[in-house]
C-alpha positions in Angstrom: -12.0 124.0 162.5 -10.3 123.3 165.7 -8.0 119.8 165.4 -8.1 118.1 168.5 -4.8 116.4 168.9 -5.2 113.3 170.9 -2.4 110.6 172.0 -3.3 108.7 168.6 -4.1 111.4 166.2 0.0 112.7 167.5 1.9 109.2 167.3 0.1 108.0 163.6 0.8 111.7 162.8 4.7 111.2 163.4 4.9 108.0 162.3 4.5 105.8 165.4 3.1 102.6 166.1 0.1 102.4 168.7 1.2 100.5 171.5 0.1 101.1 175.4 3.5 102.1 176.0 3.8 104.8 173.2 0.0 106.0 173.9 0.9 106.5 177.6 3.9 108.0 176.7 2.1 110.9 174.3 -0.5 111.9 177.5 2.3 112.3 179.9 3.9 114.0 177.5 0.7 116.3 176.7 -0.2 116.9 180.3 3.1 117.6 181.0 3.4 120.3 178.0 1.9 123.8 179.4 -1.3 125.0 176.9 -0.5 121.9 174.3 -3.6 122.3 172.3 -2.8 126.3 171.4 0.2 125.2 169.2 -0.7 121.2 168.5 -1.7 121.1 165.1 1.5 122.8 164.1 3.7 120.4 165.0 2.8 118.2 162.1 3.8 121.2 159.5 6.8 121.7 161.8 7.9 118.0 160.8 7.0 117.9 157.5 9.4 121.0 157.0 12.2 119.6 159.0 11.9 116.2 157.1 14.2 117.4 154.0 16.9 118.6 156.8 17.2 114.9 158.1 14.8 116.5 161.2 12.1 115.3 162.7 9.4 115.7 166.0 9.3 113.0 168.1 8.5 111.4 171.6 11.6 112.1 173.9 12.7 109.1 176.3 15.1 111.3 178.6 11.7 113.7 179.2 8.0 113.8 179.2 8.1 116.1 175.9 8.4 116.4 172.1 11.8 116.4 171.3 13.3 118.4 167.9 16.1 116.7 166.7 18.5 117.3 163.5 21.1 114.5 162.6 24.5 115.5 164.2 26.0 115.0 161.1 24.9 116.7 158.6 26.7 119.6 156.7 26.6 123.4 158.6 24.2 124.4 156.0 21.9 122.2 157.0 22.3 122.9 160.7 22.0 126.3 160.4 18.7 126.0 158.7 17.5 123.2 161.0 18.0 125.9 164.1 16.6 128.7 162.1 13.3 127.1 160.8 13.2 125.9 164.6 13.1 129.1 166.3 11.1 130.7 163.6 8.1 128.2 164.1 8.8 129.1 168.0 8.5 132.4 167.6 5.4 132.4 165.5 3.2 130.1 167.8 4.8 131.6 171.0 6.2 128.3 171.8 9.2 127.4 174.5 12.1 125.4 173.6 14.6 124.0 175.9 17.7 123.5 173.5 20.6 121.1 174.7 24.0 122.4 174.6 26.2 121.7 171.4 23.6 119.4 170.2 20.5 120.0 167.4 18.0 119.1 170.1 15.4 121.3 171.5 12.6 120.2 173.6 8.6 121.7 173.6 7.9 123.0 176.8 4.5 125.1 176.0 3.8 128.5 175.2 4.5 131.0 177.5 
């Protein structure tokens, strides 16, 4: 069964509200991620793993896409497993992060 991921399916998926800002937001950030739909439906198991790290998936407002973001502060063990579990899921769906420097946050470009 192929999920078809849609602006509202994404932001009631990762706990948004519907608003016309927050809709708009998820198309430009779905037009502006290369070959969204091949990895789209993964991003919801993606979150759900991160969420006992303090991690989440979420709408970036510095860029026009998904953002992957650990809480600075938690303990190494939990940032080491945050980047790990991170470039694993990469890896596996042949997606391409941006990572920040010194910083737990990666972005979702596409796949390659």
């Amino acid at each position: 069964m192929q999920l078809d991921v849609s602006p509202e399916v994404l932001l009631s998926q990762l706990g948004y509200s519907k608003s016309e800002s927050s809709l708009a937001q998820a198309e430009k950030m779905i037009s502006s991620t290369s070959n969204f739909d091949k990895f789209s439906k993964h991003i919801f198991s993606l979150n759900d793993h991160l969420k006992k790290m303090n991690a989440y998936v979420g709408l970036s407002n510095k860029t026009d896409y998904l953002k992957i973001k650990c809480d600075e502060n938690d303990a190494d063990e939990i940032l080491e497993e945050f980047h790990e579990e991170v470039n694993h899921w990469a890896n596996k769906y042949n997606v391409k992060l941006e990572k920040l420097d010194n910083k737990p946050i990666y972005y979702i470009l596409g796949t390659h």
